[in-house]
C-alpha positions as CSV (number, residue, x, y, z in Angstrom):
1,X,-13.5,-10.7,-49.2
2,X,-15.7,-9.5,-46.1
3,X,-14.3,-11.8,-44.2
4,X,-10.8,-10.7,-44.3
5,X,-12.1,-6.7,-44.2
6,X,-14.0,-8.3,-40.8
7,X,-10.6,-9.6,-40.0
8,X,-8.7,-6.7,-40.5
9,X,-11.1,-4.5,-38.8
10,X,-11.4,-6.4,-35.4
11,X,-7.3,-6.8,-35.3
12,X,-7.1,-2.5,-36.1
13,X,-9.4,-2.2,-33.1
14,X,-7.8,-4.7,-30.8
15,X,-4.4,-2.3,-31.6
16,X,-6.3,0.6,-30.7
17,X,-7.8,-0.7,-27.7
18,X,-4.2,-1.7,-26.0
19,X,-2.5,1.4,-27.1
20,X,-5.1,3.1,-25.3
21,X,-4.5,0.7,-22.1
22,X,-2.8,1.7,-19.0
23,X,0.5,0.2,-18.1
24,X,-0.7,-3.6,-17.3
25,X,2.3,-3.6,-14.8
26,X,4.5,-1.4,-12.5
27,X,6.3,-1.7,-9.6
28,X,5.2,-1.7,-6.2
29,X,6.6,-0.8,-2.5
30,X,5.1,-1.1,0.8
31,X,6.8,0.1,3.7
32,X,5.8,-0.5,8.0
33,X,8.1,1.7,10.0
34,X,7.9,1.5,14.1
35,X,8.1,5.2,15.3
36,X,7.1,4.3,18.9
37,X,9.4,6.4,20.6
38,X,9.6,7.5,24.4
39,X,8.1,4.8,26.5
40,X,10.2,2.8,28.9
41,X,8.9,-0.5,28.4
42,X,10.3,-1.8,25.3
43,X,7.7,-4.7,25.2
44,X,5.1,-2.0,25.0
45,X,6.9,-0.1,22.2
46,X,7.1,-3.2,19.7
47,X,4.6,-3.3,16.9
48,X,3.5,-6.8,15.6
49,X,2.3,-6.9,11.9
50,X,1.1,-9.9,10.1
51,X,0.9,-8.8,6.4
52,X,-0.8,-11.0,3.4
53,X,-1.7,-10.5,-0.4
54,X,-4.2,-11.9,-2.7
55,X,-1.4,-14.4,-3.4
56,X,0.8,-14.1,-0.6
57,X,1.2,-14.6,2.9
58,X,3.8,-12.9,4.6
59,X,3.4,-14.1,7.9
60,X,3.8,-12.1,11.3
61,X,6.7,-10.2,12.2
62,X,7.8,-8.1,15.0
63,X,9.2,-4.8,14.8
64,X,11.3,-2.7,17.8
65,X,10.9,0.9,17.8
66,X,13.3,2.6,14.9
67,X,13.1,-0.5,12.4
68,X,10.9,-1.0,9.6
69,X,10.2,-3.6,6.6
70,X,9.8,-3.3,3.1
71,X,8.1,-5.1,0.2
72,X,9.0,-4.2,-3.1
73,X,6.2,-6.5,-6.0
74,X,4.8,-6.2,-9.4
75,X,0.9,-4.9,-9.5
76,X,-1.0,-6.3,-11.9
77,X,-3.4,-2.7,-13.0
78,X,-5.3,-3.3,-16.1
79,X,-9.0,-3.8,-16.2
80,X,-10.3,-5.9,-15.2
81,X,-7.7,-8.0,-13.8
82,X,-6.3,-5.1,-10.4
83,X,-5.8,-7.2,-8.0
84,X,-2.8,-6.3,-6.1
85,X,-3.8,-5.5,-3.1
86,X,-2.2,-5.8,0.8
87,X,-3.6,-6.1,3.9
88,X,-2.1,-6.4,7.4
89,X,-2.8,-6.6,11.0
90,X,-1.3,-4.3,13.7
91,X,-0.8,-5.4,17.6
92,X,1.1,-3.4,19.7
93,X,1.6,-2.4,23.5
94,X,-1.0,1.1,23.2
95,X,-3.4,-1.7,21.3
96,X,-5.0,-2.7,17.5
97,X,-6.1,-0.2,15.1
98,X,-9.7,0.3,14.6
99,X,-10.2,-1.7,11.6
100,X,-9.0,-5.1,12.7
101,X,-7.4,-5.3,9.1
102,X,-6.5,-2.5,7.2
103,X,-5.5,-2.6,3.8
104,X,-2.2,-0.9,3.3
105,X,-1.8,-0.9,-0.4
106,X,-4.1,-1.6,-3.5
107,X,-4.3,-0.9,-7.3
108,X,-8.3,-0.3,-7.0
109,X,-9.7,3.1,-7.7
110,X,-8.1,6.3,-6.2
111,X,-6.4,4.2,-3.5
112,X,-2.8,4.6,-4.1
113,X,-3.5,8.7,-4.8
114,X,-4.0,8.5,-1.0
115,X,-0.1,7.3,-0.9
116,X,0.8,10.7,-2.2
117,X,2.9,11.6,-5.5
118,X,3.8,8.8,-7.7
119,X,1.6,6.5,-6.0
120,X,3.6,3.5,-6.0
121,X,4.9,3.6,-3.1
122,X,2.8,3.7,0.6
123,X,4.3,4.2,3.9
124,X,2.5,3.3,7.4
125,X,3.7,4.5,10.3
126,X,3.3,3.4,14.2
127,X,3.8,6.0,17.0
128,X,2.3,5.9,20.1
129,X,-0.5,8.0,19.6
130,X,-1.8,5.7,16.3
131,X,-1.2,4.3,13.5
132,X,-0.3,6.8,10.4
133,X,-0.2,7.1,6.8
134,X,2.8,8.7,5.3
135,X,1.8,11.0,2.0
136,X,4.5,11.7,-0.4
137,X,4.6,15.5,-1.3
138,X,6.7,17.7,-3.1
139,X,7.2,20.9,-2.4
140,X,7.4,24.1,-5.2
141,X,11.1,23.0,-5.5
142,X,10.0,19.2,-6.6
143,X,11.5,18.0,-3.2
144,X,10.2,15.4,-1.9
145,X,8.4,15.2,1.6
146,X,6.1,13.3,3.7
147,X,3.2,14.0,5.6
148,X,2.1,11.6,8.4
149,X,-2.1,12.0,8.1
150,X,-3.5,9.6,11.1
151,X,-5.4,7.2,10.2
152,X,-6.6,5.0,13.4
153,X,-5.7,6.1,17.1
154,X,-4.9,2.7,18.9
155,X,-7.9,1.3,20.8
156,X,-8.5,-1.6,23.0
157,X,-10.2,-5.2,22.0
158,X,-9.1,-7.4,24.0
């Protein structure tokens, strides 16, 4: 008889415990937009980003000023298995970022907050005077609307 009260007791808490969890997955997007705008030289104005995840590597790519490149994924966020998490590499004509990787999206503690409402989504954004994050706001109407908060100004390592 104590056996199966044992039993029945650790199976109640185990039902507790995940009704209590977070959502173990959601979905994910990661956007790079090339806002270099107003130089001449259109070599200087591209922006070359080589992306990779704990899984994943997405390789370099090159982007001309106006384009940009989504990801859309699955995070994994329940304890103690977060581990989505992207990093990338930025190279263009004004120079690198200060970090020489900067991680651009993660399910780890207040990261994605810094993305802006929702969190699920984070844009980065290149213009010629840096590189950018771009919050998601709303405003007293619920529209939505970005703010670009700068986040390295290009520098030189080369």
């Amino acid at each position: 008889m104590g056996t199966k009260l044992s039993w029945c007791f650790f199976v109640a808490v185990v039902l507790v415990v995940v009704a209590l969890l977070p959502e173990p997955t959601m979905a994910g997007r990661l956007e790079l937009k090339n806002e270099i705008l107003g130089v001449s030289n259109v070599r200087k104005a591209k922006l070359a980003v080589r992306c990779w995840s704990n899984e994943d590597d997405l390789g370099w790519d090159m982007l001309k000023p106006k384009q940009s490149r989504v990801w859309e994924f699955t995070t994994m966020n329940m304890w103690p298995f977060q581990k989505t998490e992207f990093r990338c590499q930025f190279r263009s004509g004004f120079g690198t970022t200060n970090e020489n990787v900067v991680t651009v999206f993660s399910v780890k503690g207040g990261f994605r907050k810094e993305c802006g409402e929702g969190g699920d989504e984070c844009i980065w954004v290149a213009k010629r005077d840096g590189f950018y994050q771009r919050r998601i706001v709303r405003n007293k109407a619920s529209r939505k609307g970005f703010v670009d908060v700068l986040k390295s100004k290009w520098v030189w390592k080369w």
